[in-house]
C-alpha positions in Angstrom: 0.0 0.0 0.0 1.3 3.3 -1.4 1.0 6.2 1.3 1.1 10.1 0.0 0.0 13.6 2.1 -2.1 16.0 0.0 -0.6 19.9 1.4 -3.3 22.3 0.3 -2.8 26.3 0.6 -4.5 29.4 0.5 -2.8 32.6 -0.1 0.6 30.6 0.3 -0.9 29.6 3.7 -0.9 25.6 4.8 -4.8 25.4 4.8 -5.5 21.5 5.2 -3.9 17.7 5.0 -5.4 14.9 3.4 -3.8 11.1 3.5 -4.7 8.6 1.1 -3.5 5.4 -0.1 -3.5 3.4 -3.2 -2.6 0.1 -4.3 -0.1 0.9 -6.8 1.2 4.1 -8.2 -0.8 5.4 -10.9 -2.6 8.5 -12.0 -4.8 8.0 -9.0 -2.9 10.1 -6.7 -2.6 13.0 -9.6 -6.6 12.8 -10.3 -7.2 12.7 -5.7 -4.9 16.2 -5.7 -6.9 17.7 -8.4 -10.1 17.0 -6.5 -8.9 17.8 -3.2 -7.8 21.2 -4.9 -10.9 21.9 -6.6 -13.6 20.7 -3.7 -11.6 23.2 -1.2 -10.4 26.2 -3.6 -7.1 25.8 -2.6 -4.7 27.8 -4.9 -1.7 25.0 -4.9 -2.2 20.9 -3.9 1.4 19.7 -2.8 1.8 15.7 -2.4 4.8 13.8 -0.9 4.8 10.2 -1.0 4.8 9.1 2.9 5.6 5.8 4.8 3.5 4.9 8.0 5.8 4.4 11.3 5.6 1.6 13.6 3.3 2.8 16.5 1.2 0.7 19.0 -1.7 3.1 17.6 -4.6 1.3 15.8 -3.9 1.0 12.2 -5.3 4.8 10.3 -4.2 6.8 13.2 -0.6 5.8 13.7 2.2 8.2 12.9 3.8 8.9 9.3 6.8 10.4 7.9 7.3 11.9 4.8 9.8 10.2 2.2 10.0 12.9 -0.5 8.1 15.4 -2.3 6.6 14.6 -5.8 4.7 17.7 -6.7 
């Protein structure tokens, strides 16, 4: 499972986070920031492919950490 962060901003302002995971890397990810951009009005989508971190948290709400920046 494929992990990447959606960073959306305002105004050059860090307005909201979004995670969301796919199977494979694909368009998928490109078409989810589009969305997420257009549903909030956010002026810029950034997205970083992300890795979860062993936690003793249920699985969802553990910790992540960010691997790189794709866009």
């Amino acid at each position: 499972m494929l992990l990447f962060v959606l960073e959306g901003f305002k105004n050059g302002k860090n307005e909201g986070l979004k995670l969301v995971e796919f199977t494979f890397a694909g368009k998928g990810v490109i078409e989810e920031a589009s969305r997420y951009k257009a549903e909030n009005k956010f002026d810029e989508v950034r997205i970083y492919e992300a890795q979860w971190v062993e936690t003793t948290q249920p699985v969802g709400f553990g910790e992540y950490k960010i691997i790189k920046q794709i866009s």
